[in-house]
C-alpha positions, 0 to 999 in steps of 0.5 A, a space after each residue: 396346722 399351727 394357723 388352724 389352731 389359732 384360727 379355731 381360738 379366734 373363731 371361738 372368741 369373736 363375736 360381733 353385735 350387727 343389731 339387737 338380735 343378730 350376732 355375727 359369731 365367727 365360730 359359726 363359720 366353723 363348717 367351712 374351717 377346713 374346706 377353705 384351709 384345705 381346699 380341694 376339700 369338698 364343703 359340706 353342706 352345712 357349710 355352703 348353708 352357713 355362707 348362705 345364711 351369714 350374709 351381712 356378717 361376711 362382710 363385717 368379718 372381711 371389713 374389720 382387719 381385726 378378725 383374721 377370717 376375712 383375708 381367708 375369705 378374700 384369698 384364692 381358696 375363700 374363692 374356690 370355696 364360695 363359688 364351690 357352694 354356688 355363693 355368690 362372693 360378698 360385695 362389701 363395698 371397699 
């Protein structure tokens, strides 16, 4: 619980400019906090169309060591959950 909390005030704050009129906000991820902290919890839909939609942004959140969403992404449950919504993994090129 304690790592949620810090989780959610992280997700709140960060946010990372791509271009002029995309933001990559990790908040936005938001739908898919507990299915991938608490996996076998079931992602919902608005989750698996949020990993859908952020494309480019997952992996500026798993390239920058800086926002502690990537290394949950890249773990075993970010996984589960990206292969639960039938998303194909990010291939960020490290």
């Amino acid at each position: 619980m304690k790592l949620t909390a810090i989780g959610l005030v992280a997700m709140v704050t960060i946010v990372v400019q791509l271009s002029p009129t995309m933001a990559c906000d990790v908040k936005d991820l938001s739908p898919c906090l507990l299915p991938i902290a608490v996996f076998p919890e079931s992602p919902t839909a608005a989750c698996c169309q949020t990993l859908r939609d952020q494309g480019p942004c997952l992996c500026v959140f798993i390239n920058n060591s800086w926002i502690w969403i990537g290394p949950t992404l890249t773990s075993p449950n970010g996984h589960k959950l990206f292969a639960a919504c039938q998303v194909p993994f990010p291939s960020c090129g490290n």
